[in-house]
ZALUMFI-840062 format. One record per residue: residue number from 1; residue in three letters; chain; z, y, x of N, C-alpha, C, CB in turn. Coordinates in Angstrom, 2 decimals, m for minus. Glycine has a CB too. Example, Ala and Ser with C-alpha at 12.3 -4.5 7.8 and 13.67 -1.06 7.14 Angstrom:
+-----+--------+--------+---------+---------+---------+---------+---------+---------+---------+---------+---------+---------+---------+---------+
! num ! residu ! chaine !      nw !      nv !      nu !     caw !     cav !     cau !      cw !      cv !      cu !     cbw !     cbv !     cbu !
+-----+--------+--------+---------+---------+---------+---------+---------+---------+---------+---------+---------+---------+---------+---------+
!   1 !    ALA !      A !    7.80 !   m5.69 !   13.19 !    7.80 !   m4.50 !   12.30 !    7.80 !   m3.30 !   13.20 !    9.05 !   m4.47 !   11.31 !
!   2 !    SER !      A !    7.08 !   m2.25 !   12.85 !    7.14 !   m1.06 !   13.67 !    7.87 !    0.03 !   12.90 !    5.72 !   m0.60 !   14.08 !
+-----+--------+--------+---------+---------+---------+---------+---------+---------+---------+---------+---------+---------+---------+---------+
end
This chain:
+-----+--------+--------+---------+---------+---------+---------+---------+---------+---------+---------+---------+---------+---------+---------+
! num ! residu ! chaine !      nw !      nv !      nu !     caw !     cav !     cau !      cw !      cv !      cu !     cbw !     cbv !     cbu !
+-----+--------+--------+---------+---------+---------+---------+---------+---------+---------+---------+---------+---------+---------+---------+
!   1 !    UNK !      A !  m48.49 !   10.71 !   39.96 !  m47.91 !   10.67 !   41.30 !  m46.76 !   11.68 !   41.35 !  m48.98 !   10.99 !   42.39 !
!   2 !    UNK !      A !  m45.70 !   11.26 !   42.45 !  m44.66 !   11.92 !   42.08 !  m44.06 !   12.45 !   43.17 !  m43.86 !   11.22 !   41.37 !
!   3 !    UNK !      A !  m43.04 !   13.31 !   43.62 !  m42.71 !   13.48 !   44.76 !  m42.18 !   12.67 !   45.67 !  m42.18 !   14.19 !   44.70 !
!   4 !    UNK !      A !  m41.39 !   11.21 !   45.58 !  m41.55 !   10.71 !   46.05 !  m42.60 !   10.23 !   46.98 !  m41.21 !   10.48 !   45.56 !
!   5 !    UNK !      A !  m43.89 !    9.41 !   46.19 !  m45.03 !    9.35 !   46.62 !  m46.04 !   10.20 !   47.71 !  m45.38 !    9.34 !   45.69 !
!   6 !    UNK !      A !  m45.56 !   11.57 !   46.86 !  m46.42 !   12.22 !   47.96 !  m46.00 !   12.81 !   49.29 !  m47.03 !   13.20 !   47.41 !
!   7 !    UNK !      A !  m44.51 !   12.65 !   49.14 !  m43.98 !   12.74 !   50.84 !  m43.85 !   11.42 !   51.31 !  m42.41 !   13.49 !   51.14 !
!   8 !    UNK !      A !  m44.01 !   10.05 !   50.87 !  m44.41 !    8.86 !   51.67 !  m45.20 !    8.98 !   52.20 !  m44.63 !    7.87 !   51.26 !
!   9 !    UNK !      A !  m46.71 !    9.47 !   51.72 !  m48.19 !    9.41 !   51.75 !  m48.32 !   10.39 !   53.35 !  m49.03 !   10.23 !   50.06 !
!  10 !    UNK !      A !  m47.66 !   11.20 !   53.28 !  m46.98 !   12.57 !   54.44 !  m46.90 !   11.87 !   55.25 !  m45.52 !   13.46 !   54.32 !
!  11 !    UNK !      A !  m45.38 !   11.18 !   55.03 !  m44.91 !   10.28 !   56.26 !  m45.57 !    9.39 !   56.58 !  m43.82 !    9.69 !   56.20 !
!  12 !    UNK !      A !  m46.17 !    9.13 !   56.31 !  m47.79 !    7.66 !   56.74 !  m48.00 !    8.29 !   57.42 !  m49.34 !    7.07 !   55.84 !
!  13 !    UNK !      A !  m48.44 !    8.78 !   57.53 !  m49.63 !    9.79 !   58.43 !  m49.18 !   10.70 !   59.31 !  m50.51 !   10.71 !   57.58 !
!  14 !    UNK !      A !  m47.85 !   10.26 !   59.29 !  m46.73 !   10.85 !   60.74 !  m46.71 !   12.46 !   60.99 !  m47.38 !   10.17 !   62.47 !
!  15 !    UNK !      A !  m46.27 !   12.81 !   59.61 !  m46.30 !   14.20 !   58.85 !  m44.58 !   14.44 !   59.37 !  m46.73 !   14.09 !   56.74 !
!  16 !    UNK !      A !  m44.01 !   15.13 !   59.73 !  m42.84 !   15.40 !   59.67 !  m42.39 !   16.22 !   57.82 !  m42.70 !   16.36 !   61.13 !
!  17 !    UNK !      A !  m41.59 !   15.17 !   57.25 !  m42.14 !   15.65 !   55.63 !  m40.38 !   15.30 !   55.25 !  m43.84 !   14.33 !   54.53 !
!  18 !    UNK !      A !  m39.77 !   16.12 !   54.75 !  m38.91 !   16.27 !   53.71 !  m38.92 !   15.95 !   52.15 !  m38.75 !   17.31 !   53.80 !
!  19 !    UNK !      A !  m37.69 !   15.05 !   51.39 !  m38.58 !   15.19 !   50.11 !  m37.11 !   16.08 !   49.46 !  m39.26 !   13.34 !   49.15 !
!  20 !    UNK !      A !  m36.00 !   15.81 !   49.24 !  m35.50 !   16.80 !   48.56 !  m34.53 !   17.09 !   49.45 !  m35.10 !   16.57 !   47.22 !
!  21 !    UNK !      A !  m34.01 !   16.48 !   50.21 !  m32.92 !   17.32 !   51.64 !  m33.22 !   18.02 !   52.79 !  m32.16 !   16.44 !   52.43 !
!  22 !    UNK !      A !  m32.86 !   18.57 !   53.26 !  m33.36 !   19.00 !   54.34 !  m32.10 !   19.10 !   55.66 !  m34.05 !   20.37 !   53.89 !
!  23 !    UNK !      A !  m32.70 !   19.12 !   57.00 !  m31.56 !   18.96 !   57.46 !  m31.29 !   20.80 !   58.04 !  m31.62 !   17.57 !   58.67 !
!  24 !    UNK !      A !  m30.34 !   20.79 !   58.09 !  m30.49 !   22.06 !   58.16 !  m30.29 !   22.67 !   59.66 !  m29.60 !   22.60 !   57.18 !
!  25 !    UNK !      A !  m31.14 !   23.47 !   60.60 !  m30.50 !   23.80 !   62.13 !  m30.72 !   25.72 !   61.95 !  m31.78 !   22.82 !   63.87 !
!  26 !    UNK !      A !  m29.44 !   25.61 !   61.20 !  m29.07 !   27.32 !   61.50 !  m27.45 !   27.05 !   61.71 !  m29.48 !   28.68 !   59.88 !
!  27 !    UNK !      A !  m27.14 !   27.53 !   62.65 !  m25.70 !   27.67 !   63.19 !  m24.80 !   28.51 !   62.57 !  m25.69 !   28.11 !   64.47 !
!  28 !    UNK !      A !  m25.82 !   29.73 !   61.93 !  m25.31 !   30.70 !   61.17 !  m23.57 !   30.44 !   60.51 !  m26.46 !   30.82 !   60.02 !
!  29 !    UNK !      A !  m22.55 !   30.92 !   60.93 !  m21.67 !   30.61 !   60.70 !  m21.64 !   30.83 !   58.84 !  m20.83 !   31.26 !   61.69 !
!  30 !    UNK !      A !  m21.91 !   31.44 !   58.42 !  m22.44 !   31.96 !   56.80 !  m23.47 !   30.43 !   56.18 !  m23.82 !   33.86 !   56.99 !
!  31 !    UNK !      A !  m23.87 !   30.01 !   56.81 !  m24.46 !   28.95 !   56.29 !  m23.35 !   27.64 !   56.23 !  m25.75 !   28.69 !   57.18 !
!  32 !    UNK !      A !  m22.67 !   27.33 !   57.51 !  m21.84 !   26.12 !   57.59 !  m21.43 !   25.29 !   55.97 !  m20.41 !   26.68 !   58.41 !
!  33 !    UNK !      A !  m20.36 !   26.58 !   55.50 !  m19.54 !   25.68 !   53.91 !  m20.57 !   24.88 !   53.31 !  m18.95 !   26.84 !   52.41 !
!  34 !    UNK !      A !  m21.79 !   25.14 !   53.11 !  m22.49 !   24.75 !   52.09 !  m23.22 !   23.55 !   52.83 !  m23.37 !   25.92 !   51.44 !
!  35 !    UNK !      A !  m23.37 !   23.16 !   53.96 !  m24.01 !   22.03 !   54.50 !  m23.84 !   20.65 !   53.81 !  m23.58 !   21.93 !   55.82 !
!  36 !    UNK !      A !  m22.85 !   20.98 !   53.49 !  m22.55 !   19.08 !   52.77 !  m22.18 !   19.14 !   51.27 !  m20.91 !   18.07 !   53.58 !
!  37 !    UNK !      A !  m22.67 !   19.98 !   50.70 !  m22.22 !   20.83 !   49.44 !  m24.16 !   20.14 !   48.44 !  m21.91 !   23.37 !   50.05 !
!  38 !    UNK !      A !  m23.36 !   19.93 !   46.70 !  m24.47 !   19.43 !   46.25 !  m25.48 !   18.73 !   46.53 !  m24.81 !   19.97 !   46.00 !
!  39 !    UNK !      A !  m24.88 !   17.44 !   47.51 !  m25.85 !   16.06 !   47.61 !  m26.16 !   15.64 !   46.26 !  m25.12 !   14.72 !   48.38 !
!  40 !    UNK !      A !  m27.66 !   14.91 !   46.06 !  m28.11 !   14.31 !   45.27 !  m27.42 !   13.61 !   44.89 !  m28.93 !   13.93 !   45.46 !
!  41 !    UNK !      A !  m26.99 !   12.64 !   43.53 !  m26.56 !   11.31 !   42.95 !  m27.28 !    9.95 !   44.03 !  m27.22 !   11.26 !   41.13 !
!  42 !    UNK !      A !  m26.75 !    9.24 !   44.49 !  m27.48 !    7.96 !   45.05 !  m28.12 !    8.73 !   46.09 !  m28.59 !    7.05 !   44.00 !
!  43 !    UNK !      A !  m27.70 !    9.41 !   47.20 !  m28.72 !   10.09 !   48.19 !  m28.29 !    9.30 !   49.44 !  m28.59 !   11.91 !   48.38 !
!  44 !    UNK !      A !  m29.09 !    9.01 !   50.09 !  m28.72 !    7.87 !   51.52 !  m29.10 !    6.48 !   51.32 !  m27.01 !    7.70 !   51.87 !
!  45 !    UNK !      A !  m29.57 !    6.21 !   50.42 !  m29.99 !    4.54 !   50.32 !  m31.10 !    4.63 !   51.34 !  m30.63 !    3.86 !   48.60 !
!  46 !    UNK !      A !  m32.14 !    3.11 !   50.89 !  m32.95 !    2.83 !   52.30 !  m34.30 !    3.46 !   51.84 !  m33.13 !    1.00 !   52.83 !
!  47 !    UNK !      A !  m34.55 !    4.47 !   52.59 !  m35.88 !    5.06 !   52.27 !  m35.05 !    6.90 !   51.65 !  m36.96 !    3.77 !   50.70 !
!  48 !    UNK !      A !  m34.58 !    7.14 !   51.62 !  m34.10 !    8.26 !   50.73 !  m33.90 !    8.99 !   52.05 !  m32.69 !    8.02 !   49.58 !
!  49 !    UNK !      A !  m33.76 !   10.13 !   51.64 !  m33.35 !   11.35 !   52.82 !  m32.02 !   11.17 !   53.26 !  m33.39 !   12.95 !   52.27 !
!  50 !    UNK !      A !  m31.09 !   11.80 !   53.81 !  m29.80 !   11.48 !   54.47 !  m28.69 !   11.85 !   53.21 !  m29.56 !   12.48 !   56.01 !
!  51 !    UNK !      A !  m27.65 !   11.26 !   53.36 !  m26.71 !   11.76 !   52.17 !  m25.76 !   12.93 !   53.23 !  m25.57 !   10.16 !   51.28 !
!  52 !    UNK !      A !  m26.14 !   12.88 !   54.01 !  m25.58 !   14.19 !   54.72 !  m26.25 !   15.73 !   54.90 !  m25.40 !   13.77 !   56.04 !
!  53 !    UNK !      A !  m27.36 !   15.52 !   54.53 !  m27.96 !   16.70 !   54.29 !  m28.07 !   17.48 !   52.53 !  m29.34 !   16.33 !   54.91 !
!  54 !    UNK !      A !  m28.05 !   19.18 !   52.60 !  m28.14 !   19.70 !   51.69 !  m29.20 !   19.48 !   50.59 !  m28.06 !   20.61 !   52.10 !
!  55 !    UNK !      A !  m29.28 !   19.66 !   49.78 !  m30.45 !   19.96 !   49.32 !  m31.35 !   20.76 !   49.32 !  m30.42 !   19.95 !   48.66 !
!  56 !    UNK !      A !  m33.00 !   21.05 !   49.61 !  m33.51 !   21.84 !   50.22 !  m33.33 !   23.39 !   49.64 !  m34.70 !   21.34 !   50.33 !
!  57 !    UNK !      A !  m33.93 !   22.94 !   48.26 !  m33.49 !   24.10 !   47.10 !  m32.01 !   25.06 !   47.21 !  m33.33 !   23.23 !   45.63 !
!  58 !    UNK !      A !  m31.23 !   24.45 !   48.04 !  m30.35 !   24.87 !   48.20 !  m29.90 !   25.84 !   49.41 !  m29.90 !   24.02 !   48.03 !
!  59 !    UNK !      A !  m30.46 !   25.04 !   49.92 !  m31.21 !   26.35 !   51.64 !  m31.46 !   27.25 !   51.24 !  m32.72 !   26.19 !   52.64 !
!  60 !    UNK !      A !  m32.77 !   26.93 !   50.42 !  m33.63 !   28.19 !   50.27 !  m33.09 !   29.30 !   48.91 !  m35.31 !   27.58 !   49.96 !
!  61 !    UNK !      A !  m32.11 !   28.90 !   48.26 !  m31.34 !   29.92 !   47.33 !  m30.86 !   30.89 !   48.01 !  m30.24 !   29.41 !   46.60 !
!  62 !    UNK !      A !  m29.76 !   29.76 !   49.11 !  m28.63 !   30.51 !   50.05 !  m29.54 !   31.78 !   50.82 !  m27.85 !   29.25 !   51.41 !
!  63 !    UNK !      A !  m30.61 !   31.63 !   51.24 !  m31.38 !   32.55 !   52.06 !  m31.94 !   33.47 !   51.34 !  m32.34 !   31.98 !   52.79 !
!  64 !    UNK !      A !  m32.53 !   33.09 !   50.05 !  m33.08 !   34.58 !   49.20 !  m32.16 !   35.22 !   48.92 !  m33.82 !   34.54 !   47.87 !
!  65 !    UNK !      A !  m31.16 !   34.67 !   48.70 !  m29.61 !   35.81 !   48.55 !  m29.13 !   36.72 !   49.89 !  m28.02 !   34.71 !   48.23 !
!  66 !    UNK !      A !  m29.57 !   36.08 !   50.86 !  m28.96 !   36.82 !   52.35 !  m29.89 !   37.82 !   52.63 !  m28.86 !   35.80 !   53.81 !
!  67 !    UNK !      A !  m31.98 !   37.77 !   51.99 !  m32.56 !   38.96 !   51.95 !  m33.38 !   37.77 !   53.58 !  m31.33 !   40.84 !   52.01 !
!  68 !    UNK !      A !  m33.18 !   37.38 !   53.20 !  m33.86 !   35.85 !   54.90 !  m35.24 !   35.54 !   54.49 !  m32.84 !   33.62 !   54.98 !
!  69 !    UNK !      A !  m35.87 !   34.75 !   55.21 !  m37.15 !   34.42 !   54.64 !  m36.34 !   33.02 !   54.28 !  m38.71 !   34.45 !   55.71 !
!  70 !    UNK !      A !  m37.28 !   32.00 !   53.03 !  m36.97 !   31.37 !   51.99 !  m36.50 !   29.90 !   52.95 !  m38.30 !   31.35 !   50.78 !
!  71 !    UNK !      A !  m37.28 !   29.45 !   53.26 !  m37.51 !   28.16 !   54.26 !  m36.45 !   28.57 !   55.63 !  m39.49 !   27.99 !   54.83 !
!  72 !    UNK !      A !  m36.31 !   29.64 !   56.04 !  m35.44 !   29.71 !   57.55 !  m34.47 !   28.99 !   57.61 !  m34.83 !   30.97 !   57.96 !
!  73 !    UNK !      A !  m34.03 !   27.98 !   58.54 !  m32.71 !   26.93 !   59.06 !  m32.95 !   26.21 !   58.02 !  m31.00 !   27.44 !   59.22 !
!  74 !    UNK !      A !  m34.10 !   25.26 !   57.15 !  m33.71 !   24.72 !   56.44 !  m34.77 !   23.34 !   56.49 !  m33.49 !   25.58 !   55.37 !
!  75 !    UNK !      A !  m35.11 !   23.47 !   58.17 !  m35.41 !   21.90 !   58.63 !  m36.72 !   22.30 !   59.49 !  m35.75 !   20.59 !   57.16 !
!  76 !    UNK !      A !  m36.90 !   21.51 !   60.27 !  m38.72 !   21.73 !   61.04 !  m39.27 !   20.77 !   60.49 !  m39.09 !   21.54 !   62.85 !
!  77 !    UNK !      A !  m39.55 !   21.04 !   59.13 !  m40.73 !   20.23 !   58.64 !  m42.54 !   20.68 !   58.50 !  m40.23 !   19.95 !   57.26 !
!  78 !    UNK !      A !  m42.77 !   20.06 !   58.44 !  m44.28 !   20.20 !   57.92 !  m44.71 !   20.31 !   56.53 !  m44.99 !   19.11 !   58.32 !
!  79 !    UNK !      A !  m43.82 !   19.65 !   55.72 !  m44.07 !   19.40 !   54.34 !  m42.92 !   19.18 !   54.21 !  m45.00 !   18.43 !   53.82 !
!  80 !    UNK !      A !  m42.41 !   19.70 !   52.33 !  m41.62 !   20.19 !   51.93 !  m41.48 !   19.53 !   50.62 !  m41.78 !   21.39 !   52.07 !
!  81 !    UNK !      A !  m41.56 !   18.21 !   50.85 !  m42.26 !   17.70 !   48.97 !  m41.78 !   18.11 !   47.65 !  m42.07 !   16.13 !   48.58 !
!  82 !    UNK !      A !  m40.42 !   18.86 !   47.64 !  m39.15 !   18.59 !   46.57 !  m38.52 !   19.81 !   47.02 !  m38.07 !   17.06 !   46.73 !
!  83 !    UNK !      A !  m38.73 !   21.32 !   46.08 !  m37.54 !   21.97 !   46.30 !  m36.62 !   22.27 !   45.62 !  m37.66 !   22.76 !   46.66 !
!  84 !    UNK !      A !  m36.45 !   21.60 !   44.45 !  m35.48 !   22.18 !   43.42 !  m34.01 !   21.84 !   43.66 !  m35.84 !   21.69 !   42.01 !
!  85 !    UNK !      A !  m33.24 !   22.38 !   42.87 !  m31.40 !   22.40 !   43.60 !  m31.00 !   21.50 !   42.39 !  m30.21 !   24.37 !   43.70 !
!  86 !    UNK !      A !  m31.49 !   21.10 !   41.42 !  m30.44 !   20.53 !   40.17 !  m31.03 !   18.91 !   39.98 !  m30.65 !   21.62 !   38.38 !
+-----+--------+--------+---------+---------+---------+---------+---------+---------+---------+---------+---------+---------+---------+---------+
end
């Protein structure tokens, strides 16, 4: 089973669930550049996360570098299926 799968399985069950984007709600002017920065290959088809959102892994880099907690502005999810940036 794979990450895909297991944030479907999430979203069944009316999980508010992310699998590798996240959308991001920090206004943080320091955050903005990077919002549309390193989309997935093929990201936005039917079923896939938004091709307008970051990648989550990528949130959460930007924030361990600022000294932030890891997850902050980097979506109101519940589940987090996928955090890697590459």
């Amino acid at each position: 089973v794979g990450t895909t799968s297991i944030t479907a399985y999430f979203r069944c069950g009316k999980i508010k669930a992310s699998h590798f984007s996240c959308e991001v709600n920090d206004d943080d002017d320091l955050t903005r550049p990077w919002r549309n920065c390193l989309l997935p290959k093929g990201a936005g088809g039917a079923g896939s996360d938004s091709s307008k959102a970051p990648l989550c892994g990528v949130c959460i880099e930007r924030n361990v570098l600022r000294g932030r907690p890891p997850l902050e502005g980097c979506g109101d999810y519940e589940l987090w299926g996928e955090l890697d940036s590459a």
